[in-house]
C-alpha positions in Angstrom: -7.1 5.8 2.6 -3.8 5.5 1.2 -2.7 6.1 -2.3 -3.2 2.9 -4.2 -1.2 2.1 -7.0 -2.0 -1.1 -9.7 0.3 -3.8 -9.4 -1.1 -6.3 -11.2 -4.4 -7.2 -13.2 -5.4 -10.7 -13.3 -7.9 -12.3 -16.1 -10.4 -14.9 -13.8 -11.8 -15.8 -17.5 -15.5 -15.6 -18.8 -18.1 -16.0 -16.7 -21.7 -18.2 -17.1 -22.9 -15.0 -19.0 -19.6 -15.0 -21.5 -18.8 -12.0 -19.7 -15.0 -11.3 -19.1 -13.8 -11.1 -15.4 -10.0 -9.6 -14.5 -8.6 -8.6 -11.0 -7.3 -5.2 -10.6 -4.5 -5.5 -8.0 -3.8 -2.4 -6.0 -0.9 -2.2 -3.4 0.3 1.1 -0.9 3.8 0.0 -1.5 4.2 -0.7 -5.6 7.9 -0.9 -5.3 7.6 -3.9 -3.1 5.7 -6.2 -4.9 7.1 -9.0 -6.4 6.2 -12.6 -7.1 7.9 -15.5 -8.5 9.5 -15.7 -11.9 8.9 -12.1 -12.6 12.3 -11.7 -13.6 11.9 -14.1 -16.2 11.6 -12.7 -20.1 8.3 -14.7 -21.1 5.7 -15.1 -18.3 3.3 -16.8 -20.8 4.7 -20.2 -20.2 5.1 -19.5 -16.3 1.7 -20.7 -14.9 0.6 -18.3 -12.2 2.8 -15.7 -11.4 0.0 -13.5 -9.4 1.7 -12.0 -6.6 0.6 -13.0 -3.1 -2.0 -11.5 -1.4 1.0 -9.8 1.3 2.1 -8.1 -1.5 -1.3 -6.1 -2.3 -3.8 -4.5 -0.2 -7.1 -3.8 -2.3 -9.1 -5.9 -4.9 -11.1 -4.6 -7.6 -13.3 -7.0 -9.2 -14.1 -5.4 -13.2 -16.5 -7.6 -15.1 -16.9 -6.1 -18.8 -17.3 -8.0 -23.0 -14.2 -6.3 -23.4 -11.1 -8.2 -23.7 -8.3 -6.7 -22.4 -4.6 -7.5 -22.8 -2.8 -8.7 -20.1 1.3 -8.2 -19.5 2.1 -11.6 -18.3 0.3 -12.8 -21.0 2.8 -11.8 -23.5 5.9 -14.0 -25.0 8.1 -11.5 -25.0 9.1 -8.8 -22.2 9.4 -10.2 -18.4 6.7 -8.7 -15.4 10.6 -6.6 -15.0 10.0 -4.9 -17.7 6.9 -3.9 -17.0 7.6 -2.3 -13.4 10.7 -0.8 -15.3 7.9 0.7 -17.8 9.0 -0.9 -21.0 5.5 -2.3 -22.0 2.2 -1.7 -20.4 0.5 -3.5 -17.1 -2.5 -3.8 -19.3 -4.3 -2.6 -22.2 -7.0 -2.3 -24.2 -8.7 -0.9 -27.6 -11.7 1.6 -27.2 -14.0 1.7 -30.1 -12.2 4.1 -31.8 -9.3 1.5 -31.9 -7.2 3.3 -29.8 -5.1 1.7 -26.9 -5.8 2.6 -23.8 -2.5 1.6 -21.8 -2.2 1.2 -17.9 0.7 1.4 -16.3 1.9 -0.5 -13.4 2.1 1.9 -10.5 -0.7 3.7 -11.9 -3.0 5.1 -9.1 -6.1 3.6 -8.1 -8.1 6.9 -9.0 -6.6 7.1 -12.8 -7.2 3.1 -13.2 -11.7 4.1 -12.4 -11.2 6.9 -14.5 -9.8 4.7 -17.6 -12.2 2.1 -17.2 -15.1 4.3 -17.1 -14.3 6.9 -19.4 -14.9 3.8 -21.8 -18.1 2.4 -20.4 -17.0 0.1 -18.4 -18.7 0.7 -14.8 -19.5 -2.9 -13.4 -16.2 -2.4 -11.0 -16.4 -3.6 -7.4 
């Protein structure tokens, strides 16, 4: 298999149970991906800027109460900035209240270590 890299995580929204559901993008070739008005500096008011599904090769489907923190879900730094490193891919606060950060271009390996370092295992 090929070293996958996170390109993009994608919150579905709660399920029946009021559980949270996100996509966890992975992609073989991280510096292509791109999608529309990622260049843009606040992809809050964009709509769906998901990139399409040629630009990534592997889904991960992590179901979890946790909320986590989304990039293009911010009002102020472009998806740009966040391939160029400047603010996290996506993030979260363990119960300790510490942030744990992932990065875009982070490998697929790292990303299931994260996740369930904190206890959160439902990932298909």
């Amino acid at each position: 298999m090929a070293d996958l890299k996170l390109v993009y995580v994608n919150p579905v929204g709660q399920n029946s149970d009021g559980i949270n559901e996100y996509e966890f993008l992975f992609s073989e070739t991280p510096d292509t991906v791109w999608a529309e008005n990622w260049e843009l500096q606040c992809p809050s008011v964009c709509g769906d800027i998901k990139p399409g599904a040629d630009m990534y090769t592997e889904t991960k489907r992590v179901t979890t109460d946790v909320d986590f923190f989304c990039a293009q879900q911010n009002n102020c730094y472009s998806m740009q900035d966040c391939i160029d490193g400047c603010i996290a891919l996506m993030w979260f606060y363990d119960n300790k209240d510490k942030a744990v950060v992932f990065k875009f271009g982070e490998s697929l390996n790292s990303t299931i270590k994260k996740l369930t370092e904190n206890g959160i295992n439902n990932i298909i």
